[in-house]
N, C-alpha and C positions, 0 to 999 in steps of 0.2 A: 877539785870543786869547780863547777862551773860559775863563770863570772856573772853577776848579779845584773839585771835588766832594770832599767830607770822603769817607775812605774808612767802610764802613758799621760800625755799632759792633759788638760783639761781641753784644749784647745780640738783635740782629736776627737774627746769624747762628744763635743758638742757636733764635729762634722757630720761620724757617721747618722744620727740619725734627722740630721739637717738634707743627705743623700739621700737616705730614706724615702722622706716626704717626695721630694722631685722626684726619685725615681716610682713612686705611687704615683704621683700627679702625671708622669710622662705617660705611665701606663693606660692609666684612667681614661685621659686625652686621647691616645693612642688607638684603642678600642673603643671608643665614642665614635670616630670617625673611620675606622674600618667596618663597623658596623651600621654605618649613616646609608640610608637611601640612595642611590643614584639615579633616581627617577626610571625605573624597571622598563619593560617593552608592554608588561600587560598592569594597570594599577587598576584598583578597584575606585569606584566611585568615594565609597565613603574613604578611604588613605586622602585622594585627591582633596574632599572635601575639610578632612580634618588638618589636610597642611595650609591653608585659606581662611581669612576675615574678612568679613561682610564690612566694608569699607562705612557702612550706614550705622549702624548698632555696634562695630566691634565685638562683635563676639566672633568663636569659632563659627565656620560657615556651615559645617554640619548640625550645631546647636539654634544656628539663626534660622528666624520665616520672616523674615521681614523680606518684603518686593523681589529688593534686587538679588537677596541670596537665592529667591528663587530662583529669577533669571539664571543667575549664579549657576546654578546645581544642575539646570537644565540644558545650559550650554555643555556643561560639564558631560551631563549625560550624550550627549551628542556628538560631542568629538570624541570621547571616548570609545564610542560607537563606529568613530571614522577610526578608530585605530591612532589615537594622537598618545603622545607620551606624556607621563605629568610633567616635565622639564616645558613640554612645547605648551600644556595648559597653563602652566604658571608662568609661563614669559608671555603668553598673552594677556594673562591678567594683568603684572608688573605692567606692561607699554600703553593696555585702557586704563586702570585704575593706580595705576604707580606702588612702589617697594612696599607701602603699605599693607597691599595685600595678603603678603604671606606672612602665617601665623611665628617662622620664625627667620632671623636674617639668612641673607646671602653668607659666604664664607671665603667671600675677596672683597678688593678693596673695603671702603672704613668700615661696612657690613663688619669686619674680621673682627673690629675691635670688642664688636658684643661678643663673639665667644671667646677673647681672649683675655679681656680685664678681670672678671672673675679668678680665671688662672695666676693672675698677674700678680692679684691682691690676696690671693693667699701663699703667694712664695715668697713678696713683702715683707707682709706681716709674720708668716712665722721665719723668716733672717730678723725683725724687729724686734720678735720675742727672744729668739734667738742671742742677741747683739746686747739687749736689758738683761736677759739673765746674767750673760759674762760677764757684764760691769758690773752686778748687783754681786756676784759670787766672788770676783776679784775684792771687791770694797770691801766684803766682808769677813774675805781674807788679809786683808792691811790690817784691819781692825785686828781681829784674833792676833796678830803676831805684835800688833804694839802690843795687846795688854800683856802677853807673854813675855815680853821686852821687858818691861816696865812692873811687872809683878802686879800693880793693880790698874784697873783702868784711868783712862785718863778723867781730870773732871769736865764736867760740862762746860762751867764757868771759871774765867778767872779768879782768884782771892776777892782782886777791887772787884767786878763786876757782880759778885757773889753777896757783898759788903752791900753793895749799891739795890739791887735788887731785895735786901731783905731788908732797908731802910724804906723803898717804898714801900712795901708792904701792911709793917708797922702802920706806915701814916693813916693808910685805908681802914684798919684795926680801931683806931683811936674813934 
């Protein structure tokens, strides 16, 4: 007869699908930015447009008419004409108009931290759900095994505090 395997502890069941999520998240992350732009040789107008905010109105620069997106778009059209790349159009806008201008961060320096705290805060939080469940499963495994112990549950209250509690109560009665 072959010898008998301990069933696996709780502690395992909660890793693998705690791996799980990260390795989704890793994934996810992973192909977001293998698939991210590298600012091409030929972009079109409107891509260049749509990674830009009208510094004036905030909106997307392609949805904005306000003056300067004109200007904006016009310049756009122009260097693009010279053969400029969108890396070389948006670093000129960054150095006239500052980081603001693109519709979304850079991906170095503190730029990083906007695509990363999202990440951040759901590998947190679900170790935090994670971490409540355990204690909530362990607590209410103590429990099950005292009452077992014990044959009935334990009581809430002491005898006196039990006495004491049903004396005030009366009072409020009367």
């Amino acid at each position: 007869m072959p010898p008998r395997q301990a069933p696996p502890r709780r502690e395992a069941l909660l890793v693998k699908p705690f791996a799980a999520v990260l390795a989704i998240l890793a994934l996810v992350f992973g192909l977001s930015l293998a698939f991210r732009s590298h600012g091409g040789k030929h972009p079109t107008q409107a891509k260049v447009e749509a990674g830009l905010v009208c510094t004036t109105c905030h909106e997307p620069l392609d949805e904005s008419s306000s003056p300067l997106a004109q200007q904006m778009k016009a310049f756009i059209r122009v260097k693009l004409a010279a053969g400029w790349t969108e890396k070389q159009i948006d670093d000129h806008f960054v150095a006239e108009l500052g980081p603001q201008v693109l519709a979304t961060p850079r991906t170095s320096g503190f730029d990083l931290l906007a695509w990363l705290l999202p990440f951040a805060t759901i590998v947190f939080g679900a170790a935090a759900v994670g971490v409540g469940a355990r204690a909530w499963l362990r607590n209410r495994d103590e429990a099950d095994r005292r009452m077992s112990a014990a044959g009935t549950p334990e009581p809430a209250l002491s005898p006196s505090l039990e006495l004491r509690v049903d004396q005030e109560l009366a009072s409020f009665d009367g």
